[in-house]
Structure formats: C-alpha cells, structure tokens
C-alpha positions as CSV (number, residue, x, y, z in Angstrom):
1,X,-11.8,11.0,-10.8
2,X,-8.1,10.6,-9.4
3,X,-6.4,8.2,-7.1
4,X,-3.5,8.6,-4.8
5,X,-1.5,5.2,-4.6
6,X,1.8,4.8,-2.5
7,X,4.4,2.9,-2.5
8,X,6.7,2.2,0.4
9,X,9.9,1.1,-0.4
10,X,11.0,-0.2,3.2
11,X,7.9,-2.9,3.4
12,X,6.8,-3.3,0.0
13,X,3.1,-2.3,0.7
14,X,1.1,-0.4,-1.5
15,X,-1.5,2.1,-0.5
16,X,-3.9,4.8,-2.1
17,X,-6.4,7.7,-1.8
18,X,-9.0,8.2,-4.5
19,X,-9.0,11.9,-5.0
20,X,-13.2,12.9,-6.8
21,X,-12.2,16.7,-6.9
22,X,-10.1,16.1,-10.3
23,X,-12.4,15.7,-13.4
24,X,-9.8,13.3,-15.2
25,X,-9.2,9.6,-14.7
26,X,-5.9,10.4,-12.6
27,X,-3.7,8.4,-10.4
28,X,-0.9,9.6,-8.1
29,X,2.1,6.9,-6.9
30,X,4.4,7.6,-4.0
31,X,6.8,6.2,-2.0
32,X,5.9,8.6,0.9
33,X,3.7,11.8,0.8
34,X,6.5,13.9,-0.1
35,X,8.5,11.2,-2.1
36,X,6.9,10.8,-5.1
37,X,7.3,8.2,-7.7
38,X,8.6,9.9,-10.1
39,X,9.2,8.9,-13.7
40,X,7.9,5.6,-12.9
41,X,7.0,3.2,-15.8
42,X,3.5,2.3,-16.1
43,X,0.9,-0.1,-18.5
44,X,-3.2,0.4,-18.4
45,X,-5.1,-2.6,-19.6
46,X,-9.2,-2.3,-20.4
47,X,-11.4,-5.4,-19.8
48,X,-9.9,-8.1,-21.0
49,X,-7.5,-6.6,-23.1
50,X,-3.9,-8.3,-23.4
51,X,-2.2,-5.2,-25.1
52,X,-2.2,-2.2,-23.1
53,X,-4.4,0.6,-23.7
54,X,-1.8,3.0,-22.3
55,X,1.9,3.0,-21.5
56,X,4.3,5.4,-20.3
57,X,5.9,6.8,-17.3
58,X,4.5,9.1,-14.6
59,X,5.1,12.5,-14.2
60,X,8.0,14.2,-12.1
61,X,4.7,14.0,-9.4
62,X,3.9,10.3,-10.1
63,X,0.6,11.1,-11.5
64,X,-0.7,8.7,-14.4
65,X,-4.0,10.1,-16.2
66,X,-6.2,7.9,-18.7
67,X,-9.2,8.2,-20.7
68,X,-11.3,4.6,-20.6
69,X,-13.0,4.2,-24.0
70,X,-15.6,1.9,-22.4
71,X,-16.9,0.5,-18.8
72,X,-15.5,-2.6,-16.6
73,X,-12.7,-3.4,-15.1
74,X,-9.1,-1.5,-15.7
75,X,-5.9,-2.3,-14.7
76,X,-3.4,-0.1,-13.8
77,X,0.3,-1.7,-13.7
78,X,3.2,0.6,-12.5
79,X,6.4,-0.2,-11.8
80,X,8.3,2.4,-9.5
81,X,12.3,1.9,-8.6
82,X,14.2,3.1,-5.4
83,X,17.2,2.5,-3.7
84,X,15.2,-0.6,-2.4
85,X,14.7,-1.8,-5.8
86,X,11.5,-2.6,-7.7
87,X,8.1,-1.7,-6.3
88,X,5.0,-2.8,-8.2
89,X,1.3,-1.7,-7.6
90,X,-1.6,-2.7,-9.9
91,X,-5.0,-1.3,-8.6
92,X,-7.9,-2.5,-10.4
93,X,-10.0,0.3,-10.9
94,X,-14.1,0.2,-11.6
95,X,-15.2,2.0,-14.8
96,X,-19.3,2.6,-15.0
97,X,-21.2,3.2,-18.2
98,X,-20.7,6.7,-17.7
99,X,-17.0,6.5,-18.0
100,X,-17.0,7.4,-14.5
101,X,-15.0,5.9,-11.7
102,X,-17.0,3.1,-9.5
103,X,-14.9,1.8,-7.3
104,X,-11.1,0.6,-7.2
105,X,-9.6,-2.0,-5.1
106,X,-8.1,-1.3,-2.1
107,X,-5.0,-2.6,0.1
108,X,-5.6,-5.1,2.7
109,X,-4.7,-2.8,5.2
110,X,-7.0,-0.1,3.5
111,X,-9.8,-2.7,3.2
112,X,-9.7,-4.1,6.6
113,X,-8.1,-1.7,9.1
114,X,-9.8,-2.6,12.4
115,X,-8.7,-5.9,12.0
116,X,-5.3,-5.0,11.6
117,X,-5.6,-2.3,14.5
118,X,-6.4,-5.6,16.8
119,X,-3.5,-7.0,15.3
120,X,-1.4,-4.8,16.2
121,X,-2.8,-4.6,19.7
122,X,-2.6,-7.7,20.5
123,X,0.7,-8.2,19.6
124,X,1.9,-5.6,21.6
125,X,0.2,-6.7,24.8
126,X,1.4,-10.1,24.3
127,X,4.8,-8.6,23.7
128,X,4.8,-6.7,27.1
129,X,3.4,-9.7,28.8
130,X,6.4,-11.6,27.7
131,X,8.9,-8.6,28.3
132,X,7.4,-8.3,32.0
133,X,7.6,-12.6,32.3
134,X,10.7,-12.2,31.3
135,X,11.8,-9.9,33.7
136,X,10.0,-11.9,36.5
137,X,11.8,-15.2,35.8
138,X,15.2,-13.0,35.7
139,X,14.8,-11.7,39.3
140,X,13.8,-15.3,40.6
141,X,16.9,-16.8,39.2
142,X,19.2,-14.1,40.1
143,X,17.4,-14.2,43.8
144,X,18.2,-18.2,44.0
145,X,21.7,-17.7,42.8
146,X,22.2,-15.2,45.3
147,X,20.5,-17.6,48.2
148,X,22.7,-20.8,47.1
149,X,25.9,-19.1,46.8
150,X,25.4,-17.2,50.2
C-alpha cells in the first residue's frame, strides 16, 4: 500500500497521498506534482528500533518501497535538498498484523482542513475590512486637509 508525500520547498510543509492500488509498501516524495524528489536520502525505523531497518535514497521518481518484517509503528525519515535547502518529512506509518498498511499520520493541514479553510477566511475578510478602513480614514483626512487649507 503506497503513499504520496510532498515536500514544498518555498514553506517547508510536508504533504501526502496514500496510494492502496500498489501492492508494495511504497512511498512517493515531491516537492510539487511534477517536481519530484529525486534521489533523496532516506532511513526506515520499525517499532522501537534505533538502527534503521532500511536506508537509501529514492528513486529518480522519489518513490521509497519497504517490506515491514512485523506490525506497529514505522518511521519513515527522508531527507530531500533544493535550491531552498534541506526539507525533511518523517510520516509515521501504521503496520497491522497482516503486514498491511493501517493508517499513517497525516499533515496538520491534511488532518484538519476545515479549520484551516476558516482560517484562511477569516483572515481575508479581516484583511479587506482593514484595506476598506483604511481607505475610509484616507478620504476623511485628505477631505479635512482640503477644507482647512481652502
């Protein structure tokens, strides 16, 4: 069971998809959809392991693949460099007794997007609420200078 995990170079955010079509434990890192992070270096660690399982670098697509050799919790470390520098990401991803994918954590904004949606909405009413105050207060003033110096 694949993921899809991106990594934007301008704000430092990490993102992913989890992809169930492939059959394999695969994961895909990206800077944007068609910017992959290629060549990137990356560590797996199983539960409660302090050595890595895995370690290597994605391929020119940014796709890491593992095999878990038993359930819980694995860690997936990548490091991925652009002309922004260093950009880490390090999912943790839910292994059942089945040696199949449970769940993996997700990015705040992934895990929460409503909340940020209001965010964002809010913001940008306040923002023209301030713009159009703004431009209120402007006219006043220039309309008293204009009515003193006349």
């Amino acid at each position: 069971l694949g993921h899809v995990f991106a990594l934007k170079p301008v704000d430092h955010k990490v993102t992913f998809l989890r992809n169930q079509a492939e059959p394999e434990r695969s994961t895909r890192f990206f800077f944007l959809p068609n910017e992959p992070a290629s060549y990137s270096a990356y560590e797996i660690f199983g539960p409660g392991d302090t050595i890595p399982h895995q370690k290597g670098r994605t391929d020119k697509n940014g796709v890491v693949s593992f095999l878990p050799d038993r359930p819980g919790s694995w860690t997936l470390k990548v490091t991925a460099e652009s002309e922004h520098g260093g950009h880490a990401a390090a999912p943790v991803i839910q292994v059942n007794e089945g040696m199949l994918v449970e769940s993996f954590s997700k990015p705040l904004v992934a895990a929460h997007p409503k909340f940020f949606i209001a965010i964002g909405l809010l913001l940008g009413v306040f923002g023209l609420f301030a713009l159009w105050t703004a431009r209120r207060t402007m006219r006043r003033t220039e309309e008293m200078l204009r009515k003193g110096s006349g």
